[in-house]
N, C-alpha and C positions, 0 to 999 in steps of 0.2 A: 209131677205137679208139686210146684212148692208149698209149705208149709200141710200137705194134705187132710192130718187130722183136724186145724183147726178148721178151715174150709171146707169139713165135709161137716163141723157143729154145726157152722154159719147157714152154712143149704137146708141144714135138715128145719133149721130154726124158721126160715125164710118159707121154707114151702107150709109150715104148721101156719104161719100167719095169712097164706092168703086161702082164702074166703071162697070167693068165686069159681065156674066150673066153667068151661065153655064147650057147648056140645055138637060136633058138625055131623055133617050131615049124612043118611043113611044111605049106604052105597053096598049094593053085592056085586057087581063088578069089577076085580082088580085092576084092570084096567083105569077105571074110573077113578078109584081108588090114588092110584101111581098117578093122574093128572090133576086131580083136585091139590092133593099134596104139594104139586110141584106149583100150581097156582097161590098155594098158600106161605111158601117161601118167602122170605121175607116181607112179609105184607099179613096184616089182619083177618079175620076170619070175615067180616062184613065185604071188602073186597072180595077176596074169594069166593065167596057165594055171587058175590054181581058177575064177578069173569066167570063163576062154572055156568048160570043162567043165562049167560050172552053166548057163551062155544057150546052150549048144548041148543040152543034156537039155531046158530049159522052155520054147523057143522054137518055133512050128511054120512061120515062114517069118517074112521078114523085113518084107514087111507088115505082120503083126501088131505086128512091135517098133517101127517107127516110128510106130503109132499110141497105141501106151503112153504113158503116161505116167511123167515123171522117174524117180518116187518105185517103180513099179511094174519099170521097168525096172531099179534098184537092187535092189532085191527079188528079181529074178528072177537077178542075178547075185551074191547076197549079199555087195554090196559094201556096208559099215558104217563106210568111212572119212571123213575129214570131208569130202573132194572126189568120195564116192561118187553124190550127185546131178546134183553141177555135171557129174561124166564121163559120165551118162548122158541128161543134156538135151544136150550139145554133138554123142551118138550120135546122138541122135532126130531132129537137124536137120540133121545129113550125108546120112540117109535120107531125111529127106522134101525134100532136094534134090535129092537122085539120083531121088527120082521124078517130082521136077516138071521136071526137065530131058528125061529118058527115057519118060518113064512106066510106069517099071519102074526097080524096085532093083537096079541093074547099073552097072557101070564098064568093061564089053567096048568102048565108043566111045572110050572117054580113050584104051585101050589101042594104039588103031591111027592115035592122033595123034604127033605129033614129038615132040619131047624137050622144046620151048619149050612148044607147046602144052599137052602134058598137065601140064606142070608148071602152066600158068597156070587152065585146071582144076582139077586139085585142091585149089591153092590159093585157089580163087574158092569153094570150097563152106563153106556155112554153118556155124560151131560148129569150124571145122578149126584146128588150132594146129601152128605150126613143127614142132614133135616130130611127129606123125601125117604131116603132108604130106612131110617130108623121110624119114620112114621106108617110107612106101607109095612115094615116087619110085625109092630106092635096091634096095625087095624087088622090086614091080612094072616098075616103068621104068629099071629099070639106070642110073638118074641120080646123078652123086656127090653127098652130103649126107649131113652128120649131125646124127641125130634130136638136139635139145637143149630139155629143160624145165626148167621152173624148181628142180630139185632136184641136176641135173648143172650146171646155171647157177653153183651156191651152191658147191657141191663144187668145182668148178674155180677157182672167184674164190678160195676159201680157200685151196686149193692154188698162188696169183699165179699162173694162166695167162691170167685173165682179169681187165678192167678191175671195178670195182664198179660203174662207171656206166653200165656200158652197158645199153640195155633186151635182152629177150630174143631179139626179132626181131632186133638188129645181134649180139648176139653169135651167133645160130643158123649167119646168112650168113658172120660172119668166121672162126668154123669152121671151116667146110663149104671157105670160100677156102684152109685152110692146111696141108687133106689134098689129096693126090690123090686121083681118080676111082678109079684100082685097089686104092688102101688104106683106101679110105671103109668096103666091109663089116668088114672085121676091125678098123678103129678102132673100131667103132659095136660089134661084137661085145665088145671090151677096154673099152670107156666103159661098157656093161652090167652087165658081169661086177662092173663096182667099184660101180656102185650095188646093184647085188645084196646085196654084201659088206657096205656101210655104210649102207641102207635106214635101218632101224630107226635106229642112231644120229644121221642127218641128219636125220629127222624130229623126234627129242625135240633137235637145237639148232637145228634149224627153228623149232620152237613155243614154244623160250623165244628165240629173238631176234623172232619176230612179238609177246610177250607185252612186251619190252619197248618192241617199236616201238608199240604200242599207250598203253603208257605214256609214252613218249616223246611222242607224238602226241596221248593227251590230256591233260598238263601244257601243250605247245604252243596246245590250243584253249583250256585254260582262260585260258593267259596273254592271247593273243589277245580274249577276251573280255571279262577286265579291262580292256585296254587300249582296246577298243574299250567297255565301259563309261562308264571315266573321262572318254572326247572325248566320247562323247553327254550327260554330266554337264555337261563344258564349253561345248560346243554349246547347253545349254538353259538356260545360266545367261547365255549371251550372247543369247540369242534373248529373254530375259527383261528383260534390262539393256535390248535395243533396242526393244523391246516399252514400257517404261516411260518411254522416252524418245518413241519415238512417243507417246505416250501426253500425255506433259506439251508437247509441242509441240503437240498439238490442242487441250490445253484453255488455252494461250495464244493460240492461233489463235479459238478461241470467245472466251475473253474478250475479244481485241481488237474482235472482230465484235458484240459483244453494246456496248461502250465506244463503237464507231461507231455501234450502230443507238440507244445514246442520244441523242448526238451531235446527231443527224437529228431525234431526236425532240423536242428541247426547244424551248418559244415563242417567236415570231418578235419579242417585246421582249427575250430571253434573246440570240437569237440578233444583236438589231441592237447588241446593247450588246458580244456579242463577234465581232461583226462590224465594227467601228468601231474597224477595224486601221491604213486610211487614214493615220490622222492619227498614228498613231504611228511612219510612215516619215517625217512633218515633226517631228518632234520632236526626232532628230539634229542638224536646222539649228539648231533652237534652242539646244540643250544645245550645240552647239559657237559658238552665239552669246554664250552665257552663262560658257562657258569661257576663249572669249576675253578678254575681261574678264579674269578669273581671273588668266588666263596673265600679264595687262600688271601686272592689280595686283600677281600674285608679282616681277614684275619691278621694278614700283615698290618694293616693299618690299625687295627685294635690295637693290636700289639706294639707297634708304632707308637700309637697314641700316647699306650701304656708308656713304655718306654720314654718317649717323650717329656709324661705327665711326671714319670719318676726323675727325668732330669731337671724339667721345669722348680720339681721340690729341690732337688740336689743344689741346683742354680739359686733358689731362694736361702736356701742355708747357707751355702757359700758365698752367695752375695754378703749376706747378714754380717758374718765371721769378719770379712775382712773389710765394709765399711765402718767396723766400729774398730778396727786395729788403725787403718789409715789415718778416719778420722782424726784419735785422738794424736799418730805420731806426728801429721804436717801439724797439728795444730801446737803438737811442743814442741817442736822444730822451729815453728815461724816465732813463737815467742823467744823463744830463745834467741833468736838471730835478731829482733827487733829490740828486745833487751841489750845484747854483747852491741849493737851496731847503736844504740841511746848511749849505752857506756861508752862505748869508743868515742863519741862526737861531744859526749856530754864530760869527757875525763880531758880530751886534749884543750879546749878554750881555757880550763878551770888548771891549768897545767900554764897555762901560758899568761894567763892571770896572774896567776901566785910567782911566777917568772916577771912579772911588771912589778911586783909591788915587791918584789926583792931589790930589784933595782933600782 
């Protein structure tokens, strides 16, 4: 139990304030005892007294009631609430425990056991809840415990004396640990009295917090189910995509097989012409014999080039050299000749001249 110490102030505080006692009713049969109790389970002590005064007028022994049926035994104690069957199938298989143990509807053997003992009896019988076995131990077997159902459950948690988490069976035991043994009747008598008082109202915010744990719970499935929708959506679109791919890897697997068993199948003049592979591992040697070559004549031809390019220069220098030698020699040659050849023509008139005018 969470936070226990302060939880156990809260209780102690809570049971000092209430007041009231509620007292039921006098029973020296345990028997009696063990069904009243189980009558009083969830439900009010004023109930219980109308169901114990209807199944004690229509009952003629107590064989008859645990051969009834649920619905019958309902009926016979005019209970019309919504856990009116559920409390009378949980009666009918306390009895027909008590008779397959006994063989007789009696609790007179538990009674003359120890305090461990009969507690571990009562608690071994069929259909029995915290609330009855702790309330038959404290009436019957002067054992401390208090009775607690799911209605003094809710009541107390609302009230913080109790955790919310806890289930019913640890809050019954941590309880029952945080009375004494000599205050356990008249706690259990004050815890009564208050459900007595608030019955009816705990029921109706009972049934609208069950209405909306139910909503709560199925918005939660619906989500739940989308969700678990959407991954089966994606689960079958990937089972689909591998599906397609298996799919296309076998019909390349077939075609390849089917491309072999051609293969195999075509004429042995087909096959000698492409089988006459031999000879194209000697054909490297040749092609790098033919290369060869290649390789020398690019080399020549570099070289060539070379050679070439150096004559090409050689040719430009010696071009050079001797158009500036020619150049300038026709060019004083020709003057020269055009001068001597002006003198010559330009001496003999001027000769022949000076020849007239001698004359």
């Amino acid at each position: 139990m969470k936070n226990s110490k302060q939880l156990a102030s809260k209780l102690a505080s809570h049971i000092k304030k209430l007041k009231k006692r509620s007292e039921p009713l006098e029973m020296a049969d345990p028997v009696h005892v063990l069904v009243y109790s189980q009558l009083l389970w969830e439900a009010d002590t004023s109930r219980a007294d109308e169901w114990w005064g209807r199944l004690a007028e229509e009952r003629l022994d107590w064989h008859e009631l645990r051969v009834s049926t649920a619905e019958e035994i309902a009926t016979m104690c005019g209970d019309k609430t919504a856990l009116g069957e559920e409390r009378a199938s949980r009666l009918r298989s306390m009895l027909n425990h008590l008779y397959q143990r006994h063989h007789d509807v009696t609790l007179m053997p538990e009674m003359a056991l120890g305090k461990r003992d009969m507690r571990d009896a009562i608690e071994s019988l069929d259909g029995i809840t915290p609330f009855v076995a702790n309330r038959w131990l404290l009436v019957c077997g002067d054992v401390g415990g208090i009775p607690l159902d799911d209605q003094l459950r809710w009541m107390l948690v609302n009230a913080g004396c109790l955790d919310d988490g806890a289930s019913l069976t640890e809050a019954a035991s941590w309880v029952s640990r945080q009375i004494k043994g000599d205050a356990a009747w008249d706690t259990h008598a004050k815890l009564q009295a208050w459900v007595n008082a608030q019955s009816d109202r705990v029921a109706k915010k009972r049934a609208k917090d069950a209405q909306a744990d139910l909503r709560t719970a199925k918005k939660r499935r619906s989500d739940a189910q989308s969700v678990r929708q959407d991954a089966q959506e994606i689960a079958r679109q990937k089972r689909a995509e591998a599906a397609a791919r298996a799919a296309a890897r076998k019909a390349a697997a077939e075609k390849a097989a089917q491309e072999e068993a051609a293969e195999l199948s075509r004429p042995t003049s087909v096959k000698k012409k492409t089988t006459k592979k031999p000879a194209a591992k000697k054909a490297p040697a040749k092609k790098a014999a033919k290369k060869a070559p290649a390789k020398k004549t690019t080399k020549k031809s570099a070289s060539k080039k070379k050679t070439t390019k150096k004559a090409a220069s050689k040719k430009k220098t010696t071009k050079k050299a001797p158009a500036k030698k020619t150049a300038k020699k026709p060019a004083a040659k020709k003057k020269t000749t055009k001068k001597s050849s002006k003198k010559k023509t330009s001496k003999k008139p001027a000769s022949k001249k000076r020849s007239g005018r001698t004359r």
